[in-house]
C-alpha positions as CSV (number, residue, x, y, z in Angstrom):
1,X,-99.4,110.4,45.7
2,X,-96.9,113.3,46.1
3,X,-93.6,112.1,47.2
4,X,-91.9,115.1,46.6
5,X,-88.6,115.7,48.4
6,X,-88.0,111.4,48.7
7,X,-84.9,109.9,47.6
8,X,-84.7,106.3,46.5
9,X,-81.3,104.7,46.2
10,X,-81.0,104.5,42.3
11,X,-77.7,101.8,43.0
12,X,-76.7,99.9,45.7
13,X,-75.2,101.2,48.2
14,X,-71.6,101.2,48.6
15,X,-68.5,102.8,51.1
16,X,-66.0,100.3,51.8
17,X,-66.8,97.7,54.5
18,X,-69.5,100.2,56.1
19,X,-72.7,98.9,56.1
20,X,-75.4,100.4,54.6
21,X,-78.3,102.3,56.0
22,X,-81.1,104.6,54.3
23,X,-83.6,106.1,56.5
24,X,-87.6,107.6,55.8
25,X,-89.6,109.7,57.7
26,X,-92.9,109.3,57.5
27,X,-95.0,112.3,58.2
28,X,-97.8,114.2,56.6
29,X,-96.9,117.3,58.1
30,X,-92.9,117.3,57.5
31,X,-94.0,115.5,53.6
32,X,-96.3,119.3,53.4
33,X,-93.4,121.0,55.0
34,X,-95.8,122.2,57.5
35,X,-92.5,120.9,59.8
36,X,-89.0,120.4,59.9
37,X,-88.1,116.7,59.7
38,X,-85.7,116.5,62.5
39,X,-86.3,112.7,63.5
40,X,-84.5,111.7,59.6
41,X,-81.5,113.6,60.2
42,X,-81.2,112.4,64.1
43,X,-81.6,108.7,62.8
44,X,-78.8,109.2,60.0
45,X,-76.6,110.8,62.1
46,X,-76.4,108.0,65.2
47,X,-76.2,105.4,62.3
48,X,-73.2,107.1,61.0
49,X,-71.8,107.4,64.7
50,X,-71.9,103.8,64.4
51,X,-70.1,103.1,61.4
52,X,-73.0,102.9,58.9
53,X,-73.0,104.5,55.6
54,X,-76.5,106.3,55.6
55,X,-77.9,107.3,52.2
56,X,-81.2,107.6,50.8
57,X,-83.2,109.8,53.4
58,X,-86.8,110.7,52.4
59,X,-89.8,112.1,53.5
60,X,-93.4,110.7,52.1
61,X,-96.8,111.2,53.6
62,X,-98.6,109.0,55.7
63,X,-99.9,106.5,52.9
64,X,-99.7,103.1,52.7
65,X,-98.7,102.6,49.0
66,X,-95.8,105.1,48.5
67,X,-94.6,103.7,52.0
68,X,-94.3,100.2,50.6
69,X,-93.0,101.0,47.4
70,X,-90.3,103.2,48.6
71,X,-89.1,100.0,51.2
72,X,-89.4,97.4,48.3
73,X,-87.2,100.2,46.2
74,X,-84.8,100.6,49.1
75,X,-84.5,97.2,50.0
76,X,-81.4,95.2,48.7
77,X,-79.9,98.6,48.0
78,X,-79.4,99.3,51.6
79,X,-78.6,96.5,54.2
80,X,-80.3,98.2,56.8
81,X,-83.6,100.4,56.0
82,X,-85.1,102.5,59.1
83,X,-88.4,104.1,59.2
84,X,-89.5,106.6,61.9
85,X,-93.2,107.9,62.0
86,X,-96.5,106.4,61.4
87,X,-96.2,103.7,64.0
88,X,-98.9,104.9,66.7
89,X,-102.8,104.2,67.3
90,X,-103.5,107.6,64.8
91,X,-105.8,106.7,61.9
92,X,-103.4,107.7,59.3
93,X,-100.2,105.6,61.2
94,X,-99.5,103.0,58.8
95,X,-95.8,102.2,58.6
96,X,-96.4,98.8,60.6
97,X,-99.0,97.6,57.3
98,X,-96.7,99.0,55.3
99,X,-94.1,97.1,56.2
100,X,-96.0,94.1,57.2
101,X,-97.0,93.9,53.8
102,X,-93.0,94.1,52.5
103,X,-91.6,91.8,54.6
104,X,-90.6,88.0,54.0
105,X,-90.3,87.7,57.7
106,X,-90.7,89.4,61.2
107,X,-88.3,89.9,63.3
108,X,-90.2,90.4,66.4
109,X,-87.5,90.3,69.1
110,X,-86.2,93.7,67.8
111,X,-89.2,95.5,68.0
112,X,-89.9,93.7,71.7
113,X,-86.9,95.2,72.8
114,X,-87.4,98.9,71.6
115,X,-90.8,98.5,73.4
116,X,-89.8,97.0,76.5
117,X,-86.6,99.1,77.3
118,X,-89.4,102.0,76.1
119,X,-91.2,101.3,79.2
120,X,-88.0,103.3,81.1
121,X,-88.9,106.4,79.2
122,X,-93.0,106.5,79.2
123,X,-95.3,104.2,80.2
124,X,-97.0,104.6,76.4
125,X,-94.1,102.6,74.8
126,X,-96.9,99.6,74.7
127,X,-98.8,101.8,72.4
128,X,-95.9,101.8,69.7
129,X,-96.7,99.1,66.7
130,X,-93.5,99.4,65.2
131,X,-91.9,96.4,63.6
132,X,-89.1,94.8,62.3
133,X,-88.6,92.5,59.5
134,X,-86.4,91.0,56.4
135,X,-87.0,91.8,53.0
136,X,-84.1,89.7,51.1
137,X,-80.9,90.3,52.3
138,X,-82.0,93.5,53.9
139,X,-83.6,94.4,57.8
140,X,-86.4,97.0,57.8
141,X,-86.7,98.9,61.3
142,X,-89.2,100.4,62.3
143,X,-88.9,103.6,64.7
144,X,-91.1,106.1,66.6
145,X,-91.8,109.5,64.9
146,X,-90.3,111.7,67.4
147,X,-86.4,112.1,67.9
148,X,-85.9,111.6,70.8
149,X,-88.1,108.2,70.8
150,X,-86.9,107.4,67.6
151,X,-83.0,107.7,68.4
152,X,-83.5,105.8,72.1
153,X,-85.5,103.4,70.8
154,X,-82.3,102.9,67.9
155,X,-79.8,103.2,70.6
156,X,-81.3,99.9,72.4
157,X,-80.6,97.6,69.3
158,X,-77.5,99.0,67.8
159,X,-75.9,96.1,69.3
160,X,-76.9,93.3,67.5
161,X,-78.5,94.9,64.5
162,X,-74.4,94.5,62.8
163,X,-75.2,90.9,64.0
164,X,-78.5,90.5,62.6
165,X,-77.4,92.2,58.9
166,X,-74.5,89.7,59.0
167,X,-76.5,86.6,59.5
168,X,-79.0,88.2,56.6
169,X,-75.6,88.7,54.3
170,X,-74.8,84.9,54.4
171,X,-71.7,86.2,56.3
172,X,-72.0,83.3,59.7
173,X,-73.0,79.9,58.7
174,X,-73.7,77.0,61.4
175,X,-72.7,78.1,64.9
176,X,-70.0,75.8,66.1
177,X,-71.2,73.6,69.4
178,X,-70.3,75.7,72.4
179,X,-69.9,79.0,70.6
180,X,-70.8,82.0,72.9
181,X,-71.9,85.5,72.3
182,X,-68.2,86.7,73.2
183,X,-66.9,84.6,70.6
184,X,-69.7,85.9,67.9
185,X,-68.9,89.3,69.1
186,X,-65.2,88.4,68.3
187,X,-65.8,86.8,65.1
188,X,-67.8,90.2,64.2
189,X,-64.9,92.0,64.9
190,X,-62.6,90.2,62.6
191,X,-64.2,90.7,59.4
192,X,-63.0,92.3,56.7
């Protein structure tokens, strides 16, 4: 398989107190360089507008193996690992196997969301079989292949994906009785 042109983090990922974010677009024609990846780059950029430390970014074909063995290498290098392409009814979209087949578990709500606030957009957002799952310590995301899908369909859980990486990290325990979201949101706030 030719997976010319990908990056795989050869270290963990590091900048300070940033988390971590490496991003792959899946795509046979941006892997031949028939077209300009510009889903990648619009993903990496609204994750750094966030605060995330994005490294990584690739581009592989859409086949199953070099898909999964690029998210197992990326995987507890990156706390955060977003895909975009391959997620549609096409023959050849197979991100979601991909990274059914990585995962230890789903994380179905995400993708629910991305799908349901979708339906503002286009009615096809049903259509989308993107997913969203753990892999260790790490959340795998799955996004559309086009930019502007992809980055709306980020924007709707940039919310509580910092929440979601911190309860992978270990970083929240036990909830206390009567905690609320504000006071998670708080707590959030407050680390280091």
């Amino acid at each position: 398989m030719d997976t010319v042109g990908v990056e795989s983090p050869e270290k963990p990922l590091q900048s300070g107190d940033m988390p971590t974010a490496t991003v792959l677009t899946v795509s046979d024609s941006c892997s031949k360089g028939a077209r300009e990846d510009l889903s990648g780059p619009a993903v990496a950029t609204l994750l750094r507008s966030h605060g995330f430390a994005v490294d990584g970014c690739g581009v592989l074909p859409d086949e199953q193996a070099p898909i999964e063995e690029w998210l197992k290498s990326a995987c507890g290098k990156a706390a955060l690992v977003v895909t975009t392409g391959g997620t549609g009814l096409a023959p050849r979209d197979v991100t979601p196997e991909a990274t059914r087949n990585v995962c230890d578990r789903l994380v179905d709500g995400i993708s629910e969301r991305m799908r349901s606030e979708g339906l503002r957009q286009t009615p096809f957002a049903p259509l989308s079989r993107a997913l969203c799952g753990t892999r260790g310590t790490s959340l795998i995301l799955n996004l559309p292949g086009s930019p502007r899908g992809a980055v709306q369909s980020l924007e709707v859980v940039l919310p509580i994906l910092s929440h979601a990486l911190a309860l992978l990290s270990g970083a929240y325990g036990q909830h206390s009785e009567g905690e609320t979201g504000s006071t998670l949101k708080n707590k959030e706030l407050e680390r280091p």
